[in-house]
N, C-alpha and C positions, 0 to 999 in steps of 0.2 A: 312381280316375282312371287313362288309360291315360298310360304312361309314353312318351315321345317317342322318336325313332331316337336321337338325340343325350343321353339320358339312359339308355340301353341299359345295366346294368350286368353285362352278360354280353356284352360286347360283345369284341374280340381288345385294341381299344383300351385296354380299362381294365382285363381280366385278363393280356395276357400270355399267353393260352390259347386255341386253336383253337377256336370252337366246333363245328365239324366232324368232328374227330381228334383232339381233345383233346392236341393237340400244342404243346408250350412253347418250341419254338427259331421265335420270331417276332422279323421283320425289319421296322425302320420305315422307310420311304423319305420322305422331307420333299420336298414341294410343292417347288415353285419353280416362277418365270415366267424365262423366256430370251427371248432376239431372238426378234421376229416370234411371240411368242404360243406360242412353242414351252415345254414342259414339263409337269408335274400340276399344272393348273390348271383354270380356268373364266372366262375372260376376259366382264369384266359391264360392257365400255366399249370402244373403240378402240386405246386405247393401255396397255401393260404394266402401267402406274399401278393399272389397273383390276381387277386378274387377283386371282380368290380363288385360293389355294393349298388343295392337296387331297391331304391327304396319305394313304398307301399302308400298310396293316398288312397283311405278307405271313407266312402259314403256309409254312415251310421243309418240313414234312413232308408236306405233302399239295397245299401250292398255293393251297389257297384263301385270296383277300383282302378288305380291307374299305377302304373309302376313305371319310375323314372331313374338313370342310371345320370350320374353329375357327366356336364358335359367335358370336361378333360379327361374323363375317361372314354370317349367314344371311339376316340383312336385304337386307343388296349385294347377294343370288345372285335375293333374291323382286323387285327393284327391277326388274333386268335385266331389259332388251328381250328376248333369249334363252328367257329361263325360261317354264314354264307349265305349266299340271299336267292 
């Protein structure tokens, strides 16, 4: 069975390691929603209440990131008006 993005275990999220560089000084930025829809988010409603948070795994060495949204929110993001594949 194919394993899903969000069960990835090579992923920067759950090693701590670049899959690009193999670089280990990795940086996590946490999601947040601010006024007016502003932040790493995904707003799946009108109002801030709504906003999935999306959080940021930055490679210091090379740049490359991955942005990952917590998995009980995946429902809210497929619900959304927004979304579609």
């Amino acid at each position: 069975m194919k394993k899903s993005s969000t069960e990835k275990e090579d992923s920067m999220k759950n090693t701590k390691i670049c899959p690009k560089c193999n670089g280990s000084d990795i940086l996590i930025v946490d999601g947040y929603a601010g006024a007016y829809g502003s932040g790493n988010n995904i707003m799946t409603g009108a109002t801030i209440f709504s906003a999935v948070k999306v959080n940021r795994y930055v490679c210091c060495s090379c740049g490359y990131t991955e942005e990952w949204i917590n998995k009980e929110d995946i429902e809210k993001v497929k619900r959304s008006k927004k979304a579609h594949y």
